[in-house]
N, CA, C and O atoms as CSV, one atom per row, in Angstrom:
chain,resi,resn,atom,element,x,y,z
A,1,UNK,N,N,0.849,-1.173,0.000
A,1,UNK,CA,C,0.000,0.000,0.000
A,1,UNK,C,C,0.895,1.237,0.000
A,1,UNK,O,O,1.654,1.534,0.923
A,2,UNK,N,N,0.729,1.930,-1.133
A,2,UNK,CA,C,1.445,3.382,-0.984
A,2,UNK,C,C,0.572,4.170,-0.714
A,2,UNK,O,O,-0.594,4.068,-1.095
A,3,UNK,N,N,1.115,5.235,0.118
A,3,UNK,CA,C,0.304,6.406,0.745
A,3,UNK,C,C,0.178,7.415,-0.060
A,3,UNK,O,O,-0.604,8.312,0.252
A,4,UNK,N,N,0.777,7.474,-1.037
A,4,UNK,CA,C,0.465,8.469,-2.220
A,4,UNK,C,C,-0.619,8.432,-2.956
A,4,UNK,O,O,-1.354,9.370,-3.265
A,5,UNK,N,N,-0.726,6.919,-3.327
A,5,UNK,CA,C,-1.533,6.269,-4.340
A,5,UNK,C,C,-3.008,6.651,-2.973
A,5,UNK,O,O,-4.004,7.115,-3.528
A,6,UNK,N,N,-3.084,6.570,-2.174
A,6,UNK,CA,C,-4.660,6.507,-1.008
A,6,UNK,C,C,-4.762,8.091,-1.225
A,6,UNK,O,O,-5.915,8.419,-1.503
A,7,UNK,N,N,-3.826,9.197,-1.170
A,7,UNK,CA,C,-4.190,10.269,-1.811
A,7,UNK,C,C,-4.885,10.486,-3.337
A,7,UNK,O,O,-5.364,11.512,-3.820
A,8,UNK,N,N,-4.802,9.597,-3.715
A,8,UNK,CA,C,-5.044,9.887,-5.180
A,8,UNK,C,C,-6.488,9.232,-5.253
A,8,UNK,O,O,-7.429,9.541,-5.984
A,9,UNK,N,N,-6.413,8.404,-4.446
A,9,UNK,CA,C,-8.153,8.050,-3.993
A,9,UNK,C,C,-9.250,8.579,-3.538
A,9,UNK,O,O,-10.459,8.420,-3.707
A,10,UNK,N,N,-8.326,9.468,-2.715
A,10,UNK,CA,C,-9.372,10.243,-1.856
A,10,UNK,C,C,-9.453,11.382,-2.196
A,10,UNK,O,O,-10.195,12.072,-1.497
A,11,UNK,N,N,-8.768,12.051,-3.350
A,11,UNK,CA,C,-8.963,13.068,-4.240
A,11,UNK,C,C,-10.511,12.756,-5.610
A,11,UNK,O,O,-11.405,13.447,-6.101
A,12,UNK,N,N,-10.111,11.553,-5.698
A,12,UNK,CA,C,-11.719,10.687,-6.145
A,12,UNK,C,C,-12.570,11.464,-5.788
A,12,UNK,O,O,-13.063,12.508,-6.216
A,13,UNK,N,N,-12.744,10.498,-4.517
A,13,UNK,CA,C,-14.018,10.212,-3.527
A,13,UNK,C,C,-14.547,12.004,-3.114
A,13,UNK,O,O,-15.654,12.318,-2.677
A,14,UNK,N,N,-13.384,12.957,-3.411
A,14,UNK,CA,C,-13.840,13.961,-2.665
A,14,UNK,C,C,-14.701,14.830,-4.058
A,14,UNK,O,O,-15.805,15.375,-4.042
A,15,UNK,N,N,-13.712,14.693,-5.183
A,15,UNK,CA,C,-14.505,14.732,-6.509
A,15,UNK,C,C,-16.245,14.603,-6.767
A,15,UNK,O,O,-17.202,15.329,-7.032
A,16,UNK,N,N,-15.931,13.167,-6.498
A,16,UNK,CA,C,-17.341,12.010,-6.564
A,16,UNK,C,C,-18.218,13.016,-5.788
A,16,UNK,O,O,-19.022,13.681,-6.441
A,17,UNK,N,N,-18.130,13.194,-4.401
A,17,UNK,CA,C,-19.002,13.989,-3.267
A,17,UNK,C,C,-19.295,15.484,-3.812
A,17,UNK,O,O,-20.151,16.122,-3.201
A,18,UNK,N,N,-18.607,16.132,-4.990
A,18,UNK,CA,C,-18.688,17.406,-5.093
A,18,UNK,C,C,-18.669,18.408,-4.162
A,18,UNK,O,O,-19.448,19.361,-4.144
A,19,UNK,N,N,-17.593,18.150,-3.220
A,19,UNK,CA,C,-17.430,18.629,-1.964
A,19,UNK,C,C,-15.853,19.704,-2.452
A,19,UNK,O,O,-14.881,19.331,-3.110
A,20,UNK,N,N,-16.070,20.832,-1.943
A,20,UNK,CA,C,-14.400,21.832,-1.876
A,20,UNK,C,C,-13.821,20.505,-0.545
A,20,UNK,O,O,-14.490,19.715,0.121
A,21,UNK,N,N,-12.216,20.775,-0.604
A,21,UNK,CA,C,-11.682,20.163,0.280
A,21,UNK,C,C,-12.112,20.531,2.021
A,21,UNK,O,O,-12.114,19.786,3.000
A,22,UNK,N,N,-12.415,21.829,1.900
A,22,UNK,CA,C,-13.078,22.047,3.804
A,22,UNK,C,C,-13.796,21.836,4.500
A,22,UNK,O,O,-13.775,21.774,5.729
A,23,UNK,N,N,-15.255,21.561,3.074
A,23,UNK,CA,C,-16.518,20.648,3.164
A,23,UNK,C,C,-16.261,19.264,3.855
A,23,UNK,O,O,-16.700,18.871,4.937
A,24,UNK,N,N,-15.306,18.515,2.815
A,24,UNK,CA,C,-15.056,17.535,2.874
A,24,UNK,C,C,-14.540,16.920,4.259
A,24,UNK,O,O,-14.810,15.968,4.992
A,25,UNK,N,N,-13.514,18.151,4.201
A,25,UNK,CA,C,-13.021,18.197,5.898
A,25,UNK,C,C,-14.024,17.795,7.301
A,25,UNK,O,O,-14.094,16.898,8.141
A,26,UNK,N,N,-14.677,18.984,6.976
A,26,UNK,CA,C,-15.780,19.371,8.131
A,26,UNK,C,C,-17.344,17.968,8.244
A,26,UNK,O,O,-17.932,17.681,9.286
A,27,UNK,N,N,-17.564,17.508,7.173
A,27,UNK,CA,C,-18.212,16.528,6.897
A,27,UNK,C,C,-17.864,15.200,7.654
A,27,UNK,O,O,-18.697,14.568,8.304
A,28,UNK,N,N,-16.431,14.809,7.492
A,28,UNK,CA,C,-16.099,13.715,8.308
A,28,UNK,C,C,-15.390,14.164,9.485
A,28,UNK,O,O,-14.791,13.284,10.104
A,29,UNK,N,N,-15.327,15.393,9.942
A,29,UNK,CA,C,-14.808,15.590,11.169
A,29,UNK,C,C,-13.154,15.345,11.581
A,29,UNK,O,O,-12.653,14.812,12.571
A,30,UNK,N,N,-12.515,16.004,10.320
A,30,UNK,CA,C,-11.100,15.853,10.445
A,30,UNK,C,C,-10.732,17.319,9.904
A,30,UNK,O,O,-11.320,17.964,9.035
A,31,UNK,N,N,-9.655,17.649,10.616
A,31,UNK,CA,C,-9.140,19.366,10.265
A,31,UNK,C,C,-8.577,18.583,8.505
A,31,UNK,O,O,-8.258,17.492,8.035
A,32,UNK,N,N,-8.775,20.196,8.029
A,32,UNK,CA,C,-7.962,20.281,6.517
A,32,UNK,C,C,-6.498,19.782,6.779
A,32,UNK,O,O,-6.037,19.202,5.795
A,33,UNK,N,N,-5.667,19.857,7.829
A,33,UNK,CA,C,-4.232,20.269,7.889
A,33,UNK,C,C,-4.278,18.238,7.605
A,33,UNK,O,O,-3.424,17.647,6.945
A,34,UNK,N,N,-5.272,17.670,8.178
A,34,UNK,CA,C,-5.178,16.394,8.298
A,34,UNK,C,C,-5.477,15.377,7.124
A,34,UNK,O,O,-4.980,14.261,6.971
A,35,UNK,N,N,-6.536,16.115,6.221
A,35,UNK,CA,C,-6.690,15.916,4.848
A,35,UNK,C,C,-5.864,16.001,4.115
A,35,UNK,O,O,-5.719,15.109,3.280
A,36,UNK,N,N,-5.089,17.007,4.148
A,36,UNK,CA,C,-3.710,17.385,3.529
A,36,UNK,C,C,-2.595,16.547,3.722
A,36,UNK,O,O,-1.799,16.512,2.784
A,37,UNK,N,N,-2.314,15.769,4.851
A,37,UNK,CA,C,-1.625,14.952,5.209
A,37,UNK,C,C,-1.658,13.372,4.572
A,37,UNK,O,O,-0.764,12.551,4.362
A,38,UNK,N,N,-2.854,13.358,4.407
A,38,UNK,CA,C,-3.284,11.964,4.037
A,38,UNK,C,C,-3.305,11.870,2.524
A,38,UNK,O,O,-3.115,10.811,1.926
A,39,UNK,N,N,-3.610,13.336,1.784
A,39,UNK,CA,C,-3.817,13.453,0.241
A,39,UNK,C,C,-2.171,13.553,0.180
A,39,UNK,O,O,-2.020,13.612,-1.041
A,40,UNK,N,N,-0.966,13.603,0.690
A,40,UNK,CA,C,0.427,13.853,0.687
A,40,UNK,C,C,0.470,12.389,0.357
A,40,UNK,O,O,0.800,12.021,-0.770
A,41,UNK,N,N,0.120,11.472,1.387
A,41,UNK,CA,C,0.905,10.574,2.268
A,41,UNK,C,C,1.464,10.580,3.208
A,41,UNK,O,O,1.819,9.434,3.483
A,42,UNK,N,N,1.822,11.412,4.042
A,42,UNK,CA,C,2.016,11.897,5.161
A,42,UNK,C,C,1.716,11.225,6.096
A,42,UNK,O,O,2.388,10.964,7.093
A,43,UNK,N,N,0.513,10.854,5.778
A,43,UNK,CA,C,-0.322,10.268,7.006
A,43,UNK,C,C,-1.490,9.194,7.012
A,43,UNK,O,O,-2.640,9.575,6.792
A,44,UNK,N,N,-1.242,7.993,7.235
A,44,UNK,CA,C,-2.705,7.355,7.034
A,44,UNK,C,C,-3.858,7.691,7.690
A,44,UNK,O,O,-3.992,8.054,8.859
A,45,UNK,N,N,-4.594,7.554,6.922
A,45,UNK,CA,C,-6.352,7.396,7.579
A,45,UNK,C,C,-5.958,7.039,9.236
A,45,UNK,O,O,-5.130,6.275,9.734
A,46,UNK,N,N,-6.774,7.798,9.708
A,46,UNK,CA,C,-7.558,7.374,11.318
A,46,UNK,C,C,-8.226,6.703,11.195
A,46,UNK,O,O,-8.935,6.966,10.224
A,47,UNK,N,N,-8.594,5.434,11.901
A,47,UNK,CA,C,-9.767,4.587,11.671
A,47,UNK,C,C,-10.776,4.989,11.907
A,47,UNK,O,O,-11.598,4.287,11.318
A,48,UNK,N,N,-11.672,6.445,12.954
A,48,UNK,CA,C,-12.467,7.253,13.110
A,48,UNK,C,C,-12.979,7.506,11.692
A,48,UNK,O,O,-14.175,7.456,11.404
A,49,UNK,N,N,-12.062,7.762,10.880
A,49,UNK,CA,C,-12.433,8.861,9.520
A,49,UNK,C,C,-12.896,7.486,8.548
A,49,UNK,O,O,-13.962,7.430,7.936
A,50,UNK,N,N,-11.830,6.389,8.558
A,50,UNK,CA,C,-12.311,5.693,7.688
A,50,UNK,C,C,-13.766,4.915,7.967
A,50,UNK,O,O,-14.433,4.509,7.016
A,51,UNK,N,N,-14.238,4.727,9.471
A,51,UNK,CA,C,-15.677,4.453,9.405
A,51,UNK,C,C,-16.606,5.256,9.146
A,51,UNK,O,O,-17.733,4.848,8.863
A,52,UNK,N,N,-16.228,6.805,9.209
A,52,UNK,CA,C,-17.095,7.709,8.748
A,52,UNK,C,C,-17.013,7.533,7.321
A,52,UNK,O,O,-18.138,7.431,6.832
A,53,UNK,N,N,-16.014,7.456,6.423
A,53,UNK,CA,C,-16.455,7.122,5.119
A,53,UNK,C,C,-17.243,6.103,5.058
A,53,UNK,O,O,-18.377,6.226,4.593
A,54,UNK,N,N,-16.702,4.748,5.587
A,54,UNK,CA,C,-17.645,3.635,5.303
A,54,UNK,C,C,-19.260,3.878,5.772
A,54,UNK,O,O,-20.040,3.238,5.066
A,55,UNK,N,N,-19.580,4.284,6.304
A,55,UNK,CA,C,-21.420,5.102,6.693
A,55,UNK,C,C,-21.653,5.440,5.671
A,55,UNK,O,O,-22.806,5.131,5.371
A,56,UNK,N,N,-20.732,6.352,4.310
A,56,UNK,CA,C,-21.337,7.258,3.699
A,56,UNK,C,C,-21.029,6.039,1.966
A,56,UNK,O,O,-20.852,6.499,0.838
A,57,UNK,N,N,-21.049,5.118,2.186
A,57,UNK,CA,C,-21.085,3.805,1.318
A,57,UNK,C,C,-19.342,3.702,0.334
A,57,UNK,O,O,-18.964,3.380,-0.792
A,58,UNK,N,N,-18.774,4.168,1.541
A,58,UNK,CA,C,-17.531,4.311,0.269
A,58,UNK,C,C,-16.511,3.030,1.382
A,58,UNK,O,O,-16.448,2.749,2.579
A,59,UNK,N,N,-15.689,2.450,-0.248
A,59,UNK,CA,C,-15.069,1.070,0.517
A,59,UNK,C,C,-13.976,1.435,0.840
A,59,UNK,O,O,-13.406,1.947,-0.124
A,60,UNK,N,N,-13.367,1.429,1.756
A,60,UNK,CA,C,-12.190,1.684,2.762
A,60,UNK,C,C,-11.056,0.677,2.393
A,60,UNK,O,O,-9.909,0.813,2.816
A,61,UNK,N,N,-11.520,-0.528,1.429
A,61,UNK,CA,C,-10.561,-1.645,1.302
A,61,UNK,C,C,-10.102,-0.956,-0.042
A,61,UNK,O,O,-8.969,-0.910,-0.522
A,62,UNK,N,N,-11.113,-0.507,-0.451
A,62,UNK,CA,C,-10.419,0.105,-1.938
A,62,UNK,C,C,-9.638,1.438,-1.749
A,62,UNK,O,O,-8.775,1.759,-2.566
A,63,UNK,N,N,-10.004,2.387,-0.433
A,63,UNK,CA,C,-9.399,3.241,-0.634
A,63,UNK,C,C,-8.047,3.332,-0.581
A,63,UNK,O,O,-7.346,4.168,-1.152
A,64,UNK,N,N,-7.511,1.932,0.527
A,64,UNK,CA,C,-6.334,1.676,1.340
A,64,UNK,C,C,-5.775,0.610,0.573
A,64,UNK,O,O,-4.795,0.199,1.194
A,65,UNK,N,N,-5.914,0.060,-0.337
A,65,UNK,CA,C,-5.562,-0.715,-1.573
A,65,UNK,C,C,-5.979,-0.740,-2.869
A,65,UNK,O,O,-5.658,-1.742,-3.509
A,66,UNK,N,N,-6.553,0.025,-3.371
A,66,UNK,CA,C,-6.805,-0.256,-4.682
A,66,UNK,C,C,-7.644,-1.311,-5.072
A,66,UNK,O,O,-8.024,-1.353,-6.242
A,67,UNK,N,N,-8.028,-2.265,-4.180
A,67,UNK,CA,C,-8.692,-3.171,-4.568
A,67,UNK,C,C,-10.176,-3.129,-4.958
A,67,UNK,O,O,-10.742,-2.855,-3.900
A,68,UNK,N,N,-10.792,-3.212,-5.594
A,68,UNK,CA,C,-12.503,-3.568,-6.146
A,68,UNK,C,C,-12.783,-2.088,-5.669
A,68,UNK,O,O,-11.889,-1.391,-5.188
A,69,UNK,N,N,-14.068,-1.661,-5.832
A,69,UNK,CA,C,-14.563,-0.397,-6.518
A,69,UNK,C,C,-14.413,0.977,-5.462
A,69,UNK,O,O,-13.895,0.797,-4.360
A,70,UNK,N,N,-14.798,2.076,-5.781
A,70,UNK,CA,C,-15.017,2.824,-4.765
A,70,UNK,C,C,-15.860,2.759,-3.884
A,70,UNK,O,O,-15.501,2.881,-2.713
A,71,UNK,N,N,-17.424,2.516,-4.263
A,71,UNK,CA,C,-18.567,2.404,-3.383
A,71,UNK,C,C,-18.771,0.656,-3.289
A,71,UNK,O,O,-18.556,-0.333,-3.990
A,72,UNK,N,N,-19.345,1.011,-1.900
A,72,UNK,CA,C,-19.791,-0.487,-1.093
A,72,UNK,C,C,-21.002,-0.537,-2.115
A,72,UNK,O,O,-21.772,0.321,-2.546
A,73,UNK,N,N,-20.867,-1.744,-2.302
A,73,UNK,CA,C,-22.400,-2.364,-3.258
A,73,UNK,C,C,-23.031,-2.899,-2.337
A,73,UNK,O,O,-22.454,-3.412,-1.378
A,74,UNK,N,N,-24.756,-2.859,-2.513
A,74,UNK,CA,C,-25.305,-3.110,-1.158
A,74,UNK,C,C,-25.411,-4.742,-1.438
A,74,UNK,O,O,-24.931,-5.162,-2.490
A,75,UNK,N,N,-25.965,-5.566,-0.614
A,75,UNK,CA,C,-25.449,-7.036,-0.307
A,75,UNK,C,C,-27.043,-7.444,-1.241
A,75,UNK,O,O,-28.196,-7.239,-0.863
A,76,UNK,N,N,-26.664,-7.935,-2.263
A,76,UNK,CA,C,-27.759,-8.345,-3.400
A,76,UNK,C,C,-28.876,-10.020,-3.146
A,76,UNK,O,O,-29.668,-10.699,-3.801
A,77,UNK,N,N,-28.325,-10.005,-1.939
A,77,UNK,CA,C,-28.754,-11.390,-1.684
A,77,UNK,C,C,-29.869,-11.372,-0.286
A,77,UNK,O,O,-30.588,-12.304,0.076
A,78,UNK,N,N,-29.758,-10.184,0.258
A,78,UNK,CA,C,-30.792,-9.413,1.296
A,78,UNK,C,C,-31.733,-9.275,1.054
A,78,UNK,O,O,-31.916,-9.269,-0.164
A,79,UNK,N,N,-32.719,-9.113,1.741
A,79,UNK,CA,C,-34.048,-9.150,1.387
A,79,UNK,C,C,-35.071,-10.381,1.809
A,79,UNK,O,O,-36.251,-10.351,1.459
């Protein structure tokens, strides 16, 4: 996992949301200085922030690996 590449994800996801970066900030309850850190690499995700994404249907496995899509698909077999 490169921490560059999870910036480049979460430059996505913040896209996707049509959110300015302070929105984005203030939405999941992390200062900009900390967004900034994480869109660097600087800094990984807090697990705080990454369950607040996961609430808002976005996959945390993809953000932190690249793996399978951005959004959680809901479970097709429910019901």
């Amino acid at each position: 996992m490169k921490k560059s590449e999870i910036g480049v994800r979460l430059e996505r996801v913040i896209k996707t949301m049509k959110l300015k970066q302070y929105q984005f900030a203030e939405k999941f309850g992390i200062s900009s200085a900390s967004l900034t850190r994480y869109k660097s690499g600087d800094r990984l995700p807090d697990p705080e922030f990454l369950i607040a994404l996961s609430k808002e249907k976005i996959n945390t496995n993809w953000l932190l690996t690249g793996d399978g899509s951005m959004n959680i698909r809901p479970d097709l077999t429910a019901g």
